[in-house]
C-alpha positions as CSV (number, residue, x, y, z in Angstrom):
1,X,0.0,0.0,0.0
2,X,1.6,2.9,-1.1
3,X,1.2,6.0,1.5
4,X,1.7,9.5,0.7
5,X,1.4,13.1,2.4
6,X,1.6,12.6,6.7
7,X,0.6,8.6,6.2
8,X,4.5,8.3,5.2
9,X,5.7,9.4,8.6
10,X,3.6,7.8,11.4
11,X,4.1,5.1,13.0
12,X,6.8,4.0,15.5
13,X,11.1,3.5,14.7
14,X,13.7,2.2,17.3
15,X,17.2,3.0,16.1
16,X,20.1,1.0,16.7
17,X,20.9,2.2,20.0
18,X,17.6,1.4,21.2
19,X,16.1,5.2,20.9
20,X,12.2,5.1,20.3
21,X,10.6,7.9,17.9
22,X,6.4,7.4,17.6
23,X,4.3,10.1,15.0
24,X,0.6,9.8,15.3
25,X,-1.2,11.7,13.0
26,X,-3.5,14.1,14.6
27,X,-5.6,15.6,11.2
28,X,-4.3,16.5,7.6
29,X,-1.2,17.6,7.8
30,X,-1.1,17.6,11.6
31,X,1.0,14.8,14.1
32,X,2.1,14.3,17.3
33,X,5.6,13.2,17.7
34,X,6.7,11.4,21.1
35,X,10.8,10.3,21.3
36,X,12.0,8.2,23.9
37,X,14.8,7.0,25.5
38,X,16.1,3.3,25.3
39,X,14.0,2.6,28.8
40,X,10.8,4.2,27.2
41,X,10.8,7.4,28.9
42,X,10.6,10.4,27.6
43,X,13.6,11.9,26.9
44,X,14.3,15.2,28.5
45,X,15.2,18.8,27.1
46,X,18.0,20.4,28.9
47,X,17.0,23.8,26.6
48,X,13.2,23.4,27.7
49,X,14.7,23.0,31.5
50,X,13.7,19.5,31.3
51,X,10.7,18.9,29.7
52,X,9.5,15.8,28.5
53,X,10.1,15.3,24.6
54,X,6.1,14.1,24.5
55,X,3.4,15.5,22.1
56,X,5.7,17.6,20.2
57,X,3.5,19.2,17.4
58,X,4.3,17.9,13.8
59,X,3.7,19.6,10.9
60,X,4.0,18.4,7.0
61,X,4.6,20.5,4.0
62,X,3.0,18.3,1.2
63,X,4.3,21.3,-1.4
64,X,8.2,21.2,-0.3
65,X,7.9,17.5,1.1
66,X,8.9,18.5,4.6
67,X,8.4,17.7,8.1
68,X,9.1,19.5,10.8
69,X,8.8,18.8,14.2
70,X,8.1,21.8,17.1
71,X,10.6,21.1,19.6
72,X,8.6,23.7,22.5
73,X,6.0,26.1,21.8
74,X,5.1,26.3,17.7
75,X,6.8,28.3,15.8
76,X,10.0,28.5,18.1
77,X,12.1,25.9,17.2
78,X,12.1,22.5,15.3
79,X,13.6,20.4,13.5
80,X,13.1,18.9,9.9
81,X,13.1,15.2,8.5
């Protein structure tokens, strides 16, 4: 089944040193992206003093292909895949 648009991203990975990154899709266009630690908690952001990585809001650019993940508040800071 061929998947296109946000489809393409969610779901759940575990790289090779045993990190886990899930992306549920929330609505068109729209995810929630949860990344985790090799224990399954939530791994921690020393430049949001701490906070969990959990329900990071996901955006995707179906025009440019991107997807970019809010790493606090929207708009401040993310990171692209």
């Amino acid at each position: 089944m061929l998947r296109n648009g946000i489809a393409q991203f969610v779901g759940s990975w575990v790289s090779e040193s045993g990190y886990h990154l899930r992306i549920k899709k929330v609505c068109k266009g729209r995810a929630s992206v949860d990344f985790l630690d090799p224990r399954g908690a939530p791994v921690r952001c020393p430049y949001l003093g701490g906070a969990p990585s959990l329900k990071m809001v996901a955006h995707y650019d179906d025009y440019n292909g991107m997807f970019e993940v809010d790493l606090w508040e929207e708009g401040k800071g993310s990171f692209w895949i």
